[in-house]
N, C-alpha and C positions, 0 to 999 in steps of 0.2 A: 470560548476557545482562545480568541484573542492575549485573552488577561493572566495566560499559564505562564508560569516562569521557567514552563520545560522544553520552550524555543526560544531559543534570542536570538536577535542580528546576524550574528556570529554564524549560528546553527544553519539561519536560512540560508544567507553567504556559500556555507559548503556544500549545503544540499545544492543550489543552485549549479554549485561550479562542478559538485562530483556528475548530477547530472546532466550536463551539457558535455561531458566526457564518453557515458553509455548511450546518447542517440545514436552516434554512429554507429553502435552494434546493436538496436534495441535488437533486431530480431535474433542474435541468438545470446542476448541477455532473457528475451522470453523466454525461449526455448531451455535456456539454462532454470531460470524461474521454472516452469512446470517440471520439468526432470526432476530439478530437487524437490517438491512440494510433493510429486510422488512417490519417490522416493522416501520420503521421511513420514508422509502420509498418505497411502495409496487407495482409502476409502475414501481418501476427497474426491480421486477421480470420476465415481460416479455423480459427481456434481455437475461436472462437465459433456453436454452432450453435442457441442459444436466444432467446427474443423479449431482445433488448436492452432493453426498459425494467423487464424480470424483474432482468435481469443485474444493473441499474443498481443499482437499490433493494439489490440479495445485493452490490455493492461496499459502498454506503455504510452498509451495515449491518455489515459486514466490520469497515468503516474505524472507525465507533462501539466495536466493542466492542476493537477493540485501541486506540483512545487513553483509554477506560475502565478500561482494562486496564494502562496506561503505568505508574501506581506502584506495583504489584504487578507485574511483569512475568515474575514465576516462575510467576503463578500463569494466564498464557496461553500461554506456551513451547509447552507441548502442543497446541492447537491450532492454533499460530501453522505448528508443525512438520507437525501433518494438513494446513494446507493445503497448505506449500510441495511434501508427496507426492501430494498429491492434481493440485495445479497440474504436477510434472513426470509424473503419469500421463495428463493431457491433450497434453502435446507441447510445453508452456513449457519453455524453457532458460535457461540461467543468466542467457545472456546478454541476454534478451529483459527481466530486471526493471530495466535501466538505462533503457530508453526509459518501460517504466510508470512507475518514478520521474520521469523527465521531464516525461512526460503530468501525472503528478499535482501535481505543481507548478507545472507551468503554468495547469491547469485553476484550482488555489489562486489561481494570483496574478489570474486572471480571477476569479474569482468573492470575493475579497476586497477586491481593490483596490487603494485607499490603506491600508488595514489589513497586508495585505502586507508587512511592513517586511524586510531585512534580519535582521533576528533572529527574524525568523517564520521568511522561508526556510530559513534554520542548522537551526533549531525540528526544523520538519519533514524537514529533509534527515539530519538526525543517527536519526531517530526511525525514516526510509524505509530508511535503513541497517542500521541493529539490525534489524528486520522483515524485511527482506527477504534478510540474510543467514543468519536464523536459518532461512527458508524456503529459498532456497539447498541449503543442508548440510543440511537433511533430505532433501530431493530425491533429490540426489545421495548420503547413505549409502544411500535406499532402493533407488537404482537401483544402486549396488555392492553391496547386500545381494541381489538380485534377479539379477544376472548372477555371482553364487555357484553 
């Protein structure tokens, strides 16, 4: 994960700084987050059976410790990988982290703004990449370790 050349310095830099811009509003960047994910994909919601402003807080606290995590990123792998088995033991599929990616940038660019630029987006889409494939391929080894 480390050795991608689809994060640099740079990348982590804006993630970090766009980030530390939405703590102040995480809860209605969650809020904004699920609206759109429903929105755009409303069979996700039966994935969720818990109070949503629980949820919200357990994303942006998620999302904290992986872009804390960004310049070290060996040293979250492992968890990054419990979630992605933990998300494909609730009924999330591969294909379902294209639209979160989606949601979550768009939620960004509402709740950033004009801060938003272009090189934010790259930022965070390079960043939702790496994350979300490394959860991916855990998923999926567990579920072909499991149908062993």
């Amino acid at each position: 994960m480390t050795d991608s050349p689809l994060i640099t310095d740079e990348h982590i830099r804006l993630v970090e700084e766009s980030w530390a811009l939405v703590l102040p509003i995480q809860d209605t960047a969650a809020e904004l987050f699920y609206g759109r994910l429903f929105e755009v994909a409303p069979e996700l919601k039966a994935l969720f059976s818990s109070d949503m402003k629980e949820q919200g807080r357990k994303l942006m606290k998620m999302i904290s410790v992986a872009v804390s995590g960004l310049r070290k990123l060996d040293s979250i792998v492992p968890a990054v990988q419990d979630l992605g088995r933990r998300h494909g033991g609730y009924g999330v599929k591969s294909e379902d982290y294209a639209v979160v990616g989606s949601s979550l940038i768009w939620t960004l660019q509402q709740g950033l703004g004009e801060a938003f630029s272009p090189e934010v987006e790259k930022a965070w889409l390079s960043t939702y990449s790496i994350l979300s494939s490394t959860m991916i391929e855990a998923a999926e080894e567990s579920e072909t370790a499991g149908a062993l």
